[in-house]
MOPAC internal coordinates of N, CA, C and O (Angstrom, degrees):
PM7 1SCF
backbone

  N    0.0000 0     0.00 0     0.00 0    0    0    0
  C    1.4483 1     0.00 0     0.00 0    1    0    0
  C    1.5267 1   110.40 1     0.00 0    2    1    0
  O    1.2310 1   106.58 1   149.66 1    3    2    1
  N    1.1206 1   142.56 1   -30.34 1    3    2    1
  C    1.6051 1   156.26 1  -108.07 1    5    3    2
  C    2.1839 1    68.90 1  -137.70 1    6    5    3
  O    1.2310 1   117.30 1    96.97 1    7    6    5
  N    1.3403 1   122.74 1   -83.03 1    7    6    5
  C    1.0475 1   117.41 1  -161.29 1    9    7    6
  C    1.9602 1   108.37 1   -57.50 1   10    9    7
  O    1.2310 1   127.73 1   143.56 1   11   10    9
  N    1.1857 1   102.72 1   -36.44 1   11   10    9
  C    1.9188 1   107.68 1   166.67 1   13   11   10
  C    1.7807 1   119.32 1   -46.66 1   14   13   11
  O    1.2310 1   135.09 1   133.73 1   15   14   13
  N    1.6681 1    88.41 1   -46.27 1   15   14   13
  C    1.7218 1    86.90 1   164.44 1   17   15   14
  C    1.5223 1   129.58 1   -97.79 1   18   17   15
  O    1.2310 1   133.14 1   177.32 1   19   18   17
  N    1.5270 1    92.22 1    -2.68 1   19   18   17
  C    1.5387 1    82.66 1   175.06 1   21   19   18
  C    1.8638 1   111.01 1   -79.31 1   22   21   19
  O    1.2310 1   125.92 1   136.70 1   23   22   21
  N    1.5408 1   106.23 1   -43.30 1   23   22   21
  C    1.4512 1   108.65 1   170.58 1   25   23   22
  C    1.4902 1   113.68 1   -39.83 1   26   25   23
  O    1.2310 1   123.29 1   137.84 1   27   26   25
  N    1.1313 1   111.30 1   -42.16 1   27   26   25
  C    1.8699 1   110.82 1  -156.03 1   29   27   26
  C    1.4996 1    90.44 1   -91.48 1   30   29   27
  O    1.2310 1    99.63 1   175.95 1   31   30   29
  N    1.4419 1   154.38 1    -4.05 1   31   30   29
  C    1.0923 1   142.15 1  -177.46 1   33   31   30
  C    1.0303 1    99.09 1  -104.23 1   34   33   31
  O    1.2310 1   111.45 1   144.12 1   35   34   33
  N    1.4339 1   133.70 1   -35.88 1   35   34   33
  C    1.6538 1   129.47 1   175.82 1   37   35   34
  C    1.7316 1    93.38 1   -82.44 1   38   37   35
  O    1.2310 1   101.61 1  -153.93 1   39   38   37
  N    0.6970 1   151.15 1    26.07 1   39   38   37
  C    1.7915 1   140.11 1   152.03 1   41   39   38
  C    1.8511 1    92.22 1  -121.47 1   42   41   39
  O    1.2310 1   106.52 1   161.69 1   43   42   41
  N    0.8144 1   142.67 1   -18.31 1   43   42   41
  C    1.4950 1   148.00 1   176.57 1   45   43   42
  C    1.7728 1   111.23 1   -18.04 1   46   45   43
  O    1.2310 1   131.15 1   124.48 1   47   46   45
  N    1.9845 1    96.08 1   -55.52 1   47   46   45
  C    1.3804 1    88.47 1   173.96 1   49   47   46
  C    1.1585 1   146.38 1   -57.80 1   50   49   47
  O    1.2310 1   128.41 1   154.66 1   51   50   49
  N    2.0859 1   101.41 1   -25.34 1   51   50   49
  C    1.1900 1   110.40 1  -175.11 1   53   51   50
  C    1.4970 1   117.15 1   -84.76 1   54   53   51
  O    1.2310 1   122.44 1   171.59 1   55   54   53
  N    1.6260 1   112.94 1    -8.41 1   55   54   53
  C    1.4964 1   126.35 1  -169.95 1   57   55   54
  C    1.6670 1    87.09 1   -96.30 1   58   57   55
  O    1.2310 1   115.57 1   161.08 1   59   58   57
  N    1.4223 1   126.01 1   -18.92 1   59   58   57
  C    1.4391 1   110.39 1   175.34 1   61   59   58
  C    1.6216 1   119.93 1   -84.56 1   62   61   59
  O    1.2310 1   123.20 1   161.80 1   63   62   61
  N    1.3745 1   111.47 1   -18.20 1   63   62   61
  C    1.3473 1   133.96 1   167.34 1   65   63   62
  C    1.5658 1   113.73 1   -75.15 1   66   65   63
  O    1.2310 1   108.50 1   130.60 1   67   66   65
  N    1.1467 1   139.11 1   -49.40 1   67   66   65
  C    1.3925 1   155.86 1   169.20 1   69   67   66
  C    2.0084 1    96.57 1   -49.73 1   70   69   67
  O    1.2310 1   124.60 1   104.94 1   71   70   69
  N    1.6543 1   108.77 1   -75.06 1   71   70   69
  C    1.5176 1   119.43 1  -138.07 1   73   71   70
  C    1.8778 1    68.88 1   -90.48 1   74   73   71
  O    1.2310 1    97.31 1  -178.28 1   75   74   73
  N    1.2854 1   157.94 1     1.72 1   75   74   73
  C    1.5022 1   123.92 1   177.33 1   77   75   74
  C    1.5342 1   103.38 1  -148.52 1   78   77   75
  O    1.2310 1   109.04 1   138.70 1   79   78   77
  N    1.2070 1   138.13 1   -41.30 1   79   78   77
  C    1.3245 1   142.06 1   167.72 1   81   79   78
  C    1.3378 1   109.53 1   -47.28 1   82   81   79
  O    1.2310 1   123.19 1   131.98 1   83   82   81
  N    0.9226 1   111.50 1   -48.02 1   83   82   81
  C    1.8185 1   128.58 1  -153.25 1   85   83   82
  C    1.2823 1    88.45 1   -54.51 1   86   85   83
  O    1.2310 1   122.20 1    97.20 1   87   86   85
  N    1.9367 1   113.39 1   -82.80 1   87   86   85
  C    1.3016 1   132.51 1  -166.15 1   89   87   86
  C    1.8074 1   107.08 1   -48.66 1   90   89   87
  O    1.2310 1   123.62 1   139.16 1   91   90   89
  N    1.4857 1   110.66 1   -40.84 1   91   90   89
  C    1.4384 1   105.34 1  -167.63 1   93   91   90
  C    1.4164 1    93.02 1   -83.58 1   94   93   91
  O    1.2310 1   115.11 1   166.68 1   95   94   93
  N    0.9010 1   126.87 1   -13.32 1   95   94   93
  C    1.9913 1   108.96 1   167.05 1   97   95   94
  C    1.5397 1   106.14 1   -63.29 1   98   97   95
  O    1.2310 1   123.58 1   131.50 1   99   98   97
  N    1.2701 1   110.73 1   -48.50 1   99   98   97
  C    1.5126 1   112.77 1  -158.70 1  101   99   98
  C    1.4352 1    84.38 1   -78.23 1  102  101   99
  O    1.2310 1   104.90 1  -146.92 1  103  102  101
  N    0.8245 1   145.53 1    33.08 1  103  102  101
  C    1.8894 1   120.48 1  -179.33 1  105  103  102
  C    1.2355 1    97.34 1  -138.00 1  106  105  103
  O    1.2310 1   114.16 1   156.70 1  107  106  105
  N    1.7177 1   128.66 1   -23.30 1  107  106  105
  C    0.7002 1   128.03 1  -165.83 1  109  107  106
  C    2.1525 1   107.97 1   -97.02 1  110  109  107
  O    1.2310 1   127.65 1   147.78 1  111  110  109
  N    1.6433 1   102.89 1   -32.22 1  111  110  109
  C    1.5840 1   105.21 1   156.67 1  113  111  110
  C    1.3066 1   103.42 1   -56.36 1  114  113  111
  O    1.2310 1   116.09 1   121.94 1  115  114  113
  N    0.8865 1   125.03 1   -58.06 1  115  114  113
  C    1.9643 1   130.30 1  -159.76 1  117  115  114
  C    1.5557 1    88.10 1   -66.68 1  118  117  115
  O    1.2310 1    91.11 1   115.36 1  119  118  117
  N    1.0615 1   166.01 1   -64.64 1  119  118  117
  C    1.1639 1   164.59 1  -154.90 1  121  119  118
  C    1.6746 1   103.79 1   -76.35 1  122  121  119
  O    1.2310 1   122.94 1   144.20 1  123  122  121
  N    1.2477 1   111.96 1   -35.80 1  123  122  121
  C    1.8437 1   113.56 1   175.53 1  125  123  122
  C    1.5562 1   111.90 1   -90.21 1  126  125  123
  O    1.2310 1   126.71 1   177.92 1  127  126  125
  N    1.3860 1   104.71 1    -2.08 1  127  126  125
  C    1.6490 1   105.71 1  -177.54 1  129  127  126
  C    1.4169 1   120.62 1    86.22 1  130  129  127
  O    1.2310 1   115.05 1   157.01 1  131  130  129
  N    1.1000 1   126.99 1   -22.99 1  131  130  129
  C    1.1276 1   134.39 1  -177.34 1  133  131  130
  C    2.0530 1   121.49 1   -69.99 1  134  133  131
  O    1.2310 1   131.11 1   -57.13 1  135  134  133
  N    1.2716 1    96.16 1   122.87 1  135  134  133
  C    1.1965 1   102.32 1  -164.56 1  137  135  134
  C    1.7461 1   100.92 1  -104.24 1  138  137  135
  O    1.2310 1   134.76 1   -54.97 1  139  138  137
  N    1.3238 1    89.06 1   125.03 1  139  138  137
  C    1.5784 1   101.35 1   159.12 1  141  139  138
  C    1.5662 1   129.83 1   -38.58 1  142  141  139
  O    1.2310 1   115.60 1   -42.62 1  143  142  141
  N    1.5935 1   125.96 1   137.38 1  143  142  141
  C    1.1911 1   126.96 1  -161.41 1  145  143  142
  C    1.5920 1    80.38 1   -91.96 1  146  145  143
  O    1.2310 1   123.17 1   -24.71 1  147  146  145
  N    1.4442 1   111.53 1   155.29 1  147  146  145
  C    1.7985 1   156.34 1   163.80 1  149  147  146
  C    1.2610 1    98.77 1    65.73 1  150  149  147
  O    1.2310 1   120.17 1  -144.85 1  151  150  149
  N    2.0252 1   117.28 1    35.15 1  151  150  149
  C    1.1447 1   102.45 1   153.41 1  153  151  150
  C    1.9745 1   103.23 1    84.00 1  154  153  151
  O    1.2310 1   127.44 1  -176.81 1  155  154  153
  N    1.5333 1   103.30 1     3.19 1  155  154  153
  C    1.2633 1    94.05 1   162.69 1  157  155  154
  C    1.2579 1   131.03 1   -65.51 1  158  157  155
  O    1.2310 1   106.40 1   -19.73 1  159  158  157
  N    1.8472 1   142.88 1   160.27 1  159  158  157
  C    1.1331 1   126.38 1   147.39 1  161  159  158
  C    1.1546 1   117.53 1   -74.40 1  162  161  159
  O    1.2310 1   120.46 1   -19.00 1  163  162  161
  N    1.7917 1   116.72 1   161.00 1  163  162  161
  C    1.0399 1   139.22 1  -158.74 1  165  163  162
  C    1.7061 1   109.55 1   -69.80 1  166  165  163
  O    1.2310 1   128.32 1   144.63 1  167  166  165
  N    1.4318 1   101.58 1   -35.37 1  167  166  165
  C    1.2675 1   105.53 1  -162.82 1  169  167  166
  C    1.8515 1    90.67 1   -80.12 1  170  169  167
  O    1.2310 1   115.24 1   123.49 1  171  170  169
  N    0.8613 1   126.64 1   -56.51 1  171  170  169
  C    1.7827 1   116.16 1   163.05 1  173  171  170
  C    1.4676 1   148.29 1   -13.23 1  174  173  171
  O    1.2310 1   132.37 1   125.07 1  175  174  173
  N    2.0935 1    93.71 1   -54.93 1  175  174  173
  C    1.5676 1   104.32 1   146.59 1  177  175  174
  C    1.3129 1   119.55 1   -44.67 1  178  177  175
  O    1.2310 1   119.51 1   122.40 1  179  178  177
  N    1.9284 1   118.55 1   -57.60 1  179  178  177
  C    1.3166 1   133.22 1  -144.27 1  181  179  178
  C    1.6352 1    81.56 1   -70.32 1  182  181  179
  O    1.2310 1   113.51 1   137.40 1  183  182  181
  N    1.5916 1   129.89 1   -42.60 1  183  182  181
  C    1.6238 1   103.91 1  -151.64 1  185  183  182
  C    1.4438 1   104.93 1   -92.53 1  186  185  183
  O    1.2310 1   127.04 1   171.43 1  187  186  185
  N    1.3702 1   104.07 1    -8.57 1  187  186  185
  C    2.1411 1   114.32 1   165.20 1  189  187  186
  C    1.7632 1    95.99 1   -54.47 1  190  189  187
  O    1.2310 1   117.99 1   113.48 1  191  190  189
  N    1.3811 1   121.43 1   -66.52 1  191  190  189
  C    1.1416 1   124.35 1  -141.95 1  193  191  190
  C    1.6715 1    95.52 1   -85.15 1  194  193  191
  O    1.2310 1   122.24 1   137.73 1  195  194  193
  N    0.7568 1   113.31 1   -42.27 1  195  194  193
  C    1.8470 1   117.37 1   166.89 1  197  195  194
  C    0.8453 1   116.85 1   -39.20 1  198  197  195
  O    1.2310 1   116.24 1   111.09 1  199  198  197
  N    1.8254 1   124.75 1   -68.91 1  199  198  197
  C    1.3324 1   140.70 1   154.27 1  201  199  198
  C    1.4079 1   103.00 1   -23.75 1  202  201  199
  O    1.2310 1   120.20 1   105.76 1  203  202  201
  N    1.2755 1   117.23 1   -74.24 1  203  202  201
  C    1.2770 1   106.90 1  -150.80 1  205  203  202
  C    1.7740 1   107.94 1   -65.16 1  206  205  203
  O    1.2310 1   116.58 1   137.74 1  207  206  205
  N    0.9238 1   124.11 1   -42.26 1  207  206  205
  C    1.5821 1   141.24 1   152.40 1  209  207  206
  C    1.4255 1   102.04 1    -7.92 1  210  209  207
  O    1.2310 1   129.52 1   105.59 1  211  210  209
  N    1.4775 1    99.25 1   -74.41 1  211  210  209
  C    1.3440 1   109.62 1  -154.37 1  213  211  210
  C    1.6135 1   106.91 1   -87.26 1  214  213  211
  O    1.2310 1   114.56 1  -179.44 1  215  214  213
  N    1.3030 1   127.91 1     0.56 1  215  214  213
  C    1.2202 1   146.40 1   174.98 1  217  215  214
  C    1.5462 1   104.82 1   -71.04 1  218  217  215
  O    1.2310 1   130.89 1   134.62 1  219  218  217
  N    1.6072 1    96.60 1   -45.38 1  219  218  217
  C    1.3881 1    98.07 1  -146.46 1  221  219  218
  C    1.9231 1    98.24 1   -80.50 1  222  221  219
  O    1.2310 1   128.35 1   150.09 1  223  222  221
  N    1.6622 1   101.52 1   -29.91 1  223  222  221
  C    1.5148 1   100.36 1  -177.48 1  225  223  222
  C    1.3370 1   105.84 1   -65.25 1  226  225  223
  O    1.2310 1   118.50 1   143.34 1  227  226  225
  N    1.4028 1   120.46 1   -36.66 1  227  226  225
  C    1.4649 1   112.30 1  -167.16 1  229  227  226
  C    1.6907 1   117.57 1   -60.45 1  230  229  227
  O    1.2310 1   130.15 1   151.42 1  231  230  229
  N    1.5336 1    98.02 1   -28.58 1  231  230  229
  C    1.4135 1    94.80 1   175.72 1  233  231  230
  C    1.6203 1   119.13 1   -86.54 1  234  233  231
  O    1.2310 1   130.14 1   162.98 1  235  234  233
  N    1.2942 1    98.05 1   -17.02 1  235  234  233
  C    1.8702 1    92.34 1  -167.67 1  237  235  234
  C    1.5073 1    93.85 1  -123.46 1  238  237  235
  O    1.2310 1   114.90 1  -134.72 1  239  238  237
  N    1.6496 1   127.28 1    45.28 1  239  238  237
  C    1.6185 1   118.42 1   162.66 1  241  239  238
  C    1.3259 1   128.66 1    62.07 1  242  241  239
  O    1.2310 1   131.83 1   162.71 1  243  242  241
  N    1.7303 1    94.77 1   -17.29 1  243  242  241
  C    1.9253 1   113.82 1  -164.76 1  245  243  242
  C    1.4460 1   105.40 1  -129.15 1  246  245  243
  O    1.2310 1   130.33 1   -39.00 1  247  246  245
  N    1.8702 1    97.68 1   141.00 1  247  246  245
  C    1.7567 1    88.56 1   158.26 1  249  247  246
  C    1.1717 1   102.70 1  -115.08 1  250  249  247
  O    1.2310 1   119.21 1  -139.90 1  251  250  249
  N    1.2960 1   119.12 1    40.10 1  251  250  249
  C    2.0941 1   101.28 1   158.49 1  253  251  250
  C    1.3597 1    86.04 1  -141.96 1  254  253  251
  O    1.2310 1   120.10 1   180.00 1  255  254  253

């Protein structure tokens, strides 16, 4: 159990980037009007840029 939560708390950032960044990116273009280039949906950008967010803390300890 101890190693189940230790995995999922060290990936945490990227599940916090995915399950809350993601959606509030996309809500927050859709709310500024701004439409995604090639016809993507919004919520797609939001889980690129989340992801990538949350990618980036998981590897470097930091989100700034």
């Amino acid at each position: 159990m101890r190693r189940i939560l230790g995995g999922l708390f060290r990936i945490m950032p990227l599940l916090f980037g995915l399950g809350f960044l993601g959606p509030l990116v996309a809500q927050l273009l859709t709310l500024a009007g701004w439409a995604p280039p090639w016809g993507l949906a919004p919520l797609a950008v939001g889980m690129v840029i989340g992801g990538a967010w949350g990618g980036v803390a998981v590897l470097t300890g930091r989100w700034l």
